[in-house]
N, C-alpha and C positions, 0 to 999 in steps of 0.2 A: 531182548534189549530194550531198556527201559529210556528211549530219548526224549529228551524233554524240547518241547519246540515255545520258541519264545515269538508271541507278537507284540511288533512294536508297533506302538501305534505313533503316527505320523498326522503333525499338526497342519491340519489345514491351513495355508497361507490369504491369509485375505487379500485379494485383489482390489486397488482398492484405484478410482481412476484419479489421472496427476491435473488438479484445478490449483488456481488463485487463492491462496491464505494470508489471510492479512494478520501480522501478528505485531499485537503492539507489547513492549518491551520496559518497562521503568528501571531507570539505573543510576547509579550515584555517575557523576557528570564530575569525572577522572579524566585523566588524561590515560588514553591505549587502550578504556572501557571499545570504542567503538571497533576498533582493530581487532579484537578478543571477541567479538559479539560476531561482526562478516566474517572472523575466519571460518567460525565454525560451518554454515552455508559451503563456505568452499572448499570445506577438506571433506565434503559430502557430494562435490559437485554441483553444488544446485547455485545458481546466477539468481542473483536477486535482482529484480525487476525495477522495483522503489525501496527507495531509503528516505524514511526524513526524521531529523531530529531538532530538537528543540527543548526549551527549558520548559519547568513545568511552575503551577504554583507552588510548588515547596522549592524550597535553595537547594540548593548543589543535586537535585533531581531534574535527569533528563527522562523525556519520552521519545522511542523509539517507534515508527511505524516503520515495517516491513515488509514487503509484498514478496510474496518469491507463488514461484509454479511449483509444486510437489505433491505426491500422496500423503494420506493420512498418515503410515506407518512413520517414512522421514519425516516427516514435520513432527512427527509426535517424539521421536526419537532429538532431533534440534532441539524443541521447545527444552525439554529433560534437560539437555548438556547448558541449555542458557539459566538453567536454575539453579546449575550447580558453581556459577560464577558466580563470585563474591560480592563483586557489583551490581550484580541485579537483585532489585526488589521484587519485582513481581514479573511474569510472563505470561500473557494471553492470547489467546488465535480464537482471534472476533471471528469469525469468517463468516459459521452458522448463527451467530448472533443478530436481532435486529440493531443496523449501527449506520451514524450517518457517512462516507465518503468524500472526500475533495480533493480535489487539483485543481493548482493553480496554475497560469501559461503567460508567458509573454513572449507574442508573434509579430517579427516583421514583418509587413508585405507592402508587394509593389503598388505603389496608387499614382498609376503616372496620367490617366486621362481623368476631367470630371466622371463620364460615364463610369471607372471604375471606382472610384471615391465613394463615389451617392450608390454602388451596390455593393460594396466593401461598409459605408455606414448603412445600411439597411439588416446586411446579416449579424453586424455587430448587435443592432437594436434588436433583430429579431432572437438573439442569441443571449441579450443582457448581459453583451460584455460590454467594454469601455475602450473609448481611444485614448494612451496616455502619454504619444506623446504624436509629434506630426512634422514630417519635411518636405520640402516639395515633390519629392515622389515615394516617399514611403509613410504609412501606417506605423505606431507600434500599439498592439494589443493589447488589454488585458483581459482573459476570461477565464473565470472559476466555475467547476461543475465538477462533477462522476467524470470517469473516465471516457463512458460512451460521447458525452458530451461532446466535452473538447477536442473527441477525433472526428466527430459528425465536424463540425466548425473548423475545422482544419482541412478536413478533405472539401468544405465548400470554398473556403479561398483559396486553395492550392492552385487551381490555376492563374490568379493573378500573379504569383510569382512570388514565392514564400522566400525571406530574405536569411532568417535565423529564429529559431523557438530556442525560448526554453521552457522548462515545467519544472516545479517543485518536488514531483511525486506524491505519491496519494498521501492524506493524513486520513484519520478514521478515527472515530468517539462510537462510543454504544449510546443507544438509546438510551433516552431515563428508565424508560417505561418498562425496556430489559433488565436496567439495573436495578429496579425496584423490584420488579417481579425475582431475580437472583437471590436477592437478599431475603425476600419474603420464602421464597422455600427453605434457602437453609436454615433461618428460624424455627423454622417448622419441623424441619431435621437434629436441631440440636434440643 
């Protein structure tokens, strides 16, 4: 009896650990473009962290930063379904890229005695943010940095009595220096 045994061979699955991807997004700046873009995130599960959008210099082009927590596999599997929308012109996940970071905040806090005023303006100075606006017992902030930043600066005034934040969510640019070098190998590729 002649059996024939068949092996299959079974594709290793990459384990791959779930970090921070920052993906930025260019898209004609429609209306429902940005609803089309979060669902896909959410018909995957995955919560997006930051969102920010904004015009770019070309018209009717917006740019899209997006922070979400995921693996490689989903993110890489996202990024695909965002290319296959009409509205998108391009899609990238800076993440392993060198690239610059920011967020913006504006924080209430309590400033009800001198002593806390003159150590509420000392971490602001030390922190190179800005007082931008003032009442007789509140502060309001402005400070721009990385994310580490403006939670180090938030966890130091928190106990004066944090009244309301808000944050922008991160925006992100590449490097020139990445983007010169990108350019320069695929040149060298074609």
């Amino acid at each position: 009896m002649g059996e024939e045994i068949k092996v299959l061979k079974v594709r290793e699955e990459k384990k791959t650990e779930v970090r921070k991807h920052i993906i930025i997004v260019r898209a004609q700046h429609n209306f429902g473009v940005l609803t089309r873009i979060t669902s896909l995130f959410a018909g995957r599960g995955y919560n997006i962290e930051s969102l920010s959008v904004g015009k770019t210099n070309e018209p009717n082009v917006a740019r899209i930063t997006i922070v979400v927590n995921g693996d490689e596999r989903i993110i890489e599997q996202i990024i695909k379904q965002l290319r296959k929308l009409i509205e998108t012109l391009r899609v990238r996940d800076i993440t392993n890229q060198p690239h610059i970071e920011r967020e913006l905040a504006l924080i209430k806090v309590h400033a009800g005695t001198d002593s806390e005023r003159n150590e509420i303006m000392r971490l602001v100075d030390i922190f190179r943010a800005k007082i931008v606006d003032v009442y007789t017992d509140t502060y309001t902030i402005e400070i721009t940095g990385d994310t580490e930043k403006l939670e180090a600066f938030i966890d130091l005034i928190r106990p004066f009595g944090l009244k309301d934040i808000a944050r922008t969510g991160i925006v992100a640019i590449t490097r020139e220096s990445a983007t010169r070098k990108l350019s320069y190998k695929e040149q060298q590729v074609d």
